[in-house]
C-alpha positions in Angstrom: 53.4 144.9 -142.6 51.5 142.0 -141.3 52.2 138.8 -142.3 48.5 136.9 -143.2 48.3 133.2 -142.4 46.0 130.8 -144.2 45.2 127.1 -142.5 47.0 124.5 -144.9 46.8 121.8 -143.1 44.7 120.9 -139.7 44.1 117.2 -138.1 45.8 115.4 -135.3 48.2 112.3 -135.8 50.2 110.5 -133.1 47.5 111.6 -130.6 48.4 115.3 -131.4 46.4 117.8 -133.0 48.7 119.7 -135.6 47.9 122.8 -137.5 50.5 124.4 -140.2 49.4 127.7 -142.0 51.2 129.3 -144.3 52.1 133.0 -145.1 52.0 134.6 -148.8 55.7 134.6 -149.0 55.9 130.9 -148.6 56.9 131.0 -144.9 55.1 128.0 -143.0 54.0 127.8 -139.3 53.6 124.4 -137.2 51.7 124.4 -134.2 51.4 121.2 -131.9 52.0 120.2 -129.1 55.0 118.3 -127.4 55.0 114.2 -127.1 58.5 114.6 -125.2 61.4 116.9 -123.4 62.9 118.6 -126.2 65.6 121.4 -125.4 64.7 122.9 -128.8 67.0 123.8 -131.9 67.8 126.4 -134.4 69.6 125.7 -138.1 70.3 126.9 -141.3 71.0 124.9 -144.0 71.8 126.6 -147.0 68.8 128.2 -147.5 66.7 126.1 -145.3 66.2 127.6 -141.7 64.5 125.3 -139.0 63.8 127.2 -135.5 61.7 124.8 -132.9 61.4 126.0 -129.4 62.4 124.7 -126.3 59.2 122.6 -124.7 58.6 119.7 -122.1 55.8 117.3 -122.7 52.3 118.7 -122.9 53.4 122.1 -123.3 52.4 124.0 -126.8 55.4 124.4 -129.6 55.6 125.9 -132.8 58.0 126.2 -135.0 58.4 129.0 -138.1 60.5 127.8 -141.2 60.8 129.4 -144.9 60.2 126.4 -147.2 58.6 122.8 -147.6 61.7 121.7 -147.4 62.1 123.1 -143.6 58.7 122.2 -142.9 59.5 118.5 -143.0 62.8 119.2 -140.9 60.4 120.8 -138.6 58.3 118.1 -138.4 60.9 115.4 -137.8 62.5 117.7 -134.9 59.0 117.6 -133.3 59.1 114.0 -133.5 57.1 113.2 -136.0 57.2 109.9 -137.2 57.8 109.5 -141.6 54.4 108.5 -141.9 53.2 111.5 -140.2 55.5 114.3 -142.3 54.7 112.4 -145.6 51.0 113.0 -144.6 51.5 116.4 -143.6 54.0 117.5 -146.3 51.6 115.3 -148.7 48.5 117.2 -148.1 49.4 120.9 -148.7 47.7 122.5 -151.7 50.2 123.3 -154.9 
């Protein structure tokens, strides 16, 4: 089965334009893309998993995590600044 994504959140902050969707199972999305050199990273903590891919500057990333929770993670590996995850985080429906 396919998973369907629905557009929670679109807009750009720190000159990037971001765009999270989310699935019905709670699984969220993040597509940006990178400010910096990143050699990427994969985690699980507890029940939080955080995957971001490797990237260089310019170049599209996304990332694919199973809770809010790993979508702020997410955020902050893709060097978002607080501001910027509070306003994404912030701004999802329910």
């Amino acid at each position: 089965m396919t998973a369907r994504w629905k557009v929670v959140y679109e807009g750009e902050l720190e000159g990037r334009a971001v765009k999270v969707e989310e699935s019905g199972d709670g699984t969220y999305k993040v597509q940006t893309r990178q400010n910096v050199f990143d050699v990427g990273i994969a985690y699980q903590d507890g029940p939080n998993f955080v995957h971001v891919s490797p990237s260089s500057v310019g170049e599209p990333v996304e990332s694919e995590v199973n809770s809010r929770d790993s979508l702020k993670e997410a955020l902050k590996e893709l060097h978002f600044s607080p501001a910027s995850v509070s306003a994404i985080v912030g701004g999802l429906p329910g």
